[in-house]
C-alpha positions, 0 to 999 in steps of 0.5 A: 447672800451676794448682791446679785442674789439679794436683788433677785430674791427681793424681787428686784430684777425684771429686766437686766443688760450685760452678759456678766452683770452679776459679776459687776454687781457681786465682785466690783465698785462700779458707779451707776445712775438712777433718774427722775423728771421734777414733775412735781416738788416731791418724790412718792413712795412709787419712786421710793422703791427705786431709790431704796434699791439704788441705797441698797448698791450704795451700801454694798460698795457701788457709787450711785448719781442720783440724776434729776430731769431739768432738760427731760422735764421740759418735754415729758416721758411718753404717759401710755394714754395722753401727752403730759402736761408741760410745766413752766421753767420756774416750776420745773427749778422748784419741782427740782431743788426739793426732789434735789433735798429729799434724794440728798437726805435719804442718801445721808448726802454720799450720793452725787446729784446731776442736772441733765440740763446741764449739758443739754442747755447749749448743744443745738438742735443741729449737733443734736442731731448729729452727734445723737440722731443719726446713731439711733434708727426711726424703726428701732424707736417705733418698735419700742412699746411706749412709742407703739402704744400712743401711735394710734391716738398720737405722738408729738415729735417732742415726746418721740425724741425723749428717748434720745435724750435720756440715751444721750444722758446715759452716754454722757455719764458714761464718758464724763463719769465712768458710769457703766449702770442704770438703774430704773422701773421697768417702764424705763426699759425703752428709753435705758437700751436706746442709752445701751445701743448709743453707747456702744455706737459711738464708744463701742463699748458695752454698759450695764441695766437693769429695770425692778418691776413697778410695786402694785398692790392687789388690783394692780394699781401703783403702791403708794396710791391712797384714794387717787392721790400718792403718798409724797416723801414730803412729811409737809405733803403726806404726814408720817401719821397719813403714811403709818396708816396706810402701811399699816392697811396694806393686804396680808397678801403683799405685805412679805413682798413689801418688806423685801423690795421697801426694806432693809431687813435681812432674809432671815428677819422677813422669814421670821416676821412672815412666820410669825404673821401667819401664826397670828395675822391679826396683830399685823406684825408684818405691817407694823414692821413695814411701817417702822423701816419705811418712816424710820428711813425717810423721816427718822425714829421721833416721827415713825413714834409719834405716827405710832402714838397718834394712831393708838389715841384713835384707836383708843379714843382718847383725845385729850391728849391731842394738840391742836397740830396733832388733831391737824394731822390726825384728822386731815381729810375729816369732814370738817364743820365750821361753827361760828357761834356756840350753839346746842348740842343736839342743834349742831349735831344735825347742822353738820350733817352727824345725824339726819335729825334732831330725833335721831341726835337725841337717841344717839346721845341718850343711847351714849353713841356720842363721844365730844373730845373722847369723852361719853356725852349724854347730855341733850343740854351741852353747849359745844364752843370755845369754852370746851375746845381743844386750844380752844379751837378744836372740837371732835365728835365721834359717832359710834366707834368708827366716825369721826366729824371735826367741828372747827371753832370760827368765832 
């Protein structure tokens, strides 16, 4: 398939300027630029789906510029609901020096890496106006949707302007560095065509866009989104393990989609997979490959393994295998009870909340529902402490073949 085709059968066009976009993408090298605001230290796997996109240009012949926020941060994009919440410089260049790691990892380091503040930092509010306001018409920034949406409960004149400065970033990229593309969400489009119109204002001169739609699973929250919190591209923040699973849980409905826009697979492969998941839904084929191409991408073949390995001692139970850094990672949200002295069996078991009762306690472990370190126990005498803890740290129940407790060794 030609680019242009791949993008819109992979579902990665929503909106699109330029009258012979296609031809830009399919027939020349062209450079464009993706970007983001260092709200936090990490990127998550929402952002993931457009750097994979602009990764997929890059392959195809076309140069990306990977720009990161240190200007735009300041302020904050427009949020539909509430004004964001401003962080602190020192924060901001921390936020930015480990997106700044990430974009340049996933991209093997061919992708060129900018700072908007760079070239905003000395132009003053007067040349601001000037060489930027004036181009740009206050009812062409009221009709955009972000704008109309927040008129109602409010809008700073601070967030009303951030539109002119992510437009004001496209026109120096396209003067400084021949950059003619952007490449964003579909939340982006307002701020992109203020770009477009400035650009061709002042050099009169047409540039190219186009938005992907934002990835949402089933009931229409952002992909990515596990129980409130994001899935961060930082192994340090969310493990190839914590990642594995939730791929691995995404719904038979999404999956195919998935593997187009988070994928490098070819039409032919995801055909294949899809095929063979509607035959046997239940050994999840397409999960499986959504979470070997994703963890593979980020974190490489040795973590998507080891995420693997982890998960089938779970499922199996088989626990002695676990060090006390796997057991970390495994178990990572678990409830946790900490004990600080050895102590009966039965005693802890109600102490930390696994049974309601001493009564119930004794059932359960007469009736073989409870497993220590995956092993069967029905022994109403056994001692739970340092002497059987894993590193000697370590202790982990099961009750039943689902529920897991993790008993913390203290003393």
């Amino acid at each position: 398939m030609k680019l242009y085709d791949e993008l819109m059968w992979r579902g990665l066009i929503k909106d699109q300027a330029g009258e012979d976009l296609e031809k830009k993408l399919n027939e020349e090298s062209i450079t464009f630029y993706w970007g983001t605001d260092p709200t936090a230290d990490s990127l998550h796997l929402g952002h993931y789906s457009s750097l994979i996109t602009a990764k997929r240009l890059a392959l195809r012949g076309h140069k990306p510029i990977l720009l990161v926020g240190g200007a735009t941060g300041l302020i904050g994009d427009p949020r539909p609901t509430a004004e964001r919440e401003i962080i602190s410089k020192d924060e901001l260049n921390k936020n930015l020096e480990g997106i700044k790691r990430q974009v340049d990892k996933i991209f093997d380091g061919k992708a060129e890496i900018v700072n908007n503040y760079d070239w905003t930092k000395d132009v003053s509010i007067t040349d601001f106006l000037r060489d930027v306001g004036k181009y740009i018409n206050v009812n062409y920034m009221l009709n955009k949707d972000i704008i109309q949406r927040r008129l109602e409960t409010g809008i700073t004149f601070a967030e009303f302007t951030y539109t002119l400065i992510q437009g004001n970033d496209f026109l120096h990229l396209f003067e400084n560095k021949n950059c003619i593309m952007q490449v964003e969400g579909s939340d982006q489009w307002g701020n992109i065509t203020t770009g477009l119109e400035l650009i061709k204002k002042k050099t009169g001169k047409d540039a190219y866009a186009f938005t992907m739609p934002l990835i949402l699973d089933k009931f229409g929250n952002k992909f990515g989104k596990s129980e409130g919190n994001a899935l961060w591209l930082d192994i340090n923040k969310t493990s190839a393990y914590e990642l594995y699973q939730y791929l691995i849980n995404t719904d038979d409905d999404m999956v195919i989609s998935y593997l187009k826009v988070y994928t490098f697979l070819s039409r032919e492969e995801i055909e294949n997979i899809e095929k063979k998941q509607k035959e046997k839904p239940e050994l999840r084929i397409a999960q499986q490959a959504l979470a070997r191409e994703i963890i593979t991408d980020l974190h490489g073949q040795e973590e998507y393994e080891k995420a693997l390995k982890l998960s089938k001692v779970l499922f199996s139970g088989d626990i002695e295998g676990l060090s006390a850094k796997d057991i970390e990672t495994v178990f990572k949200g678990v409830s946790v009870y900490d004990l600080k002295e050895e102590k009966n069996v039965v005693d802890l078991l109600v102490e930390s909340n696994i049974c309601s009762s001493k009564r119930e306690a004794r059932e359960f472990i007469n009736g073989n529902t409870i497993s220590i370190n995956g092993k069967k126990s029905n022994d109403l005498d056994l001692i739970i402490g340092k002497d059987i803890a894993i590193e000697g740290k370590y202790v982990i129940v099961r009750r039943g073949k689902k529920k897991y407790f993790l008993i913390n060794i203290c003393y």
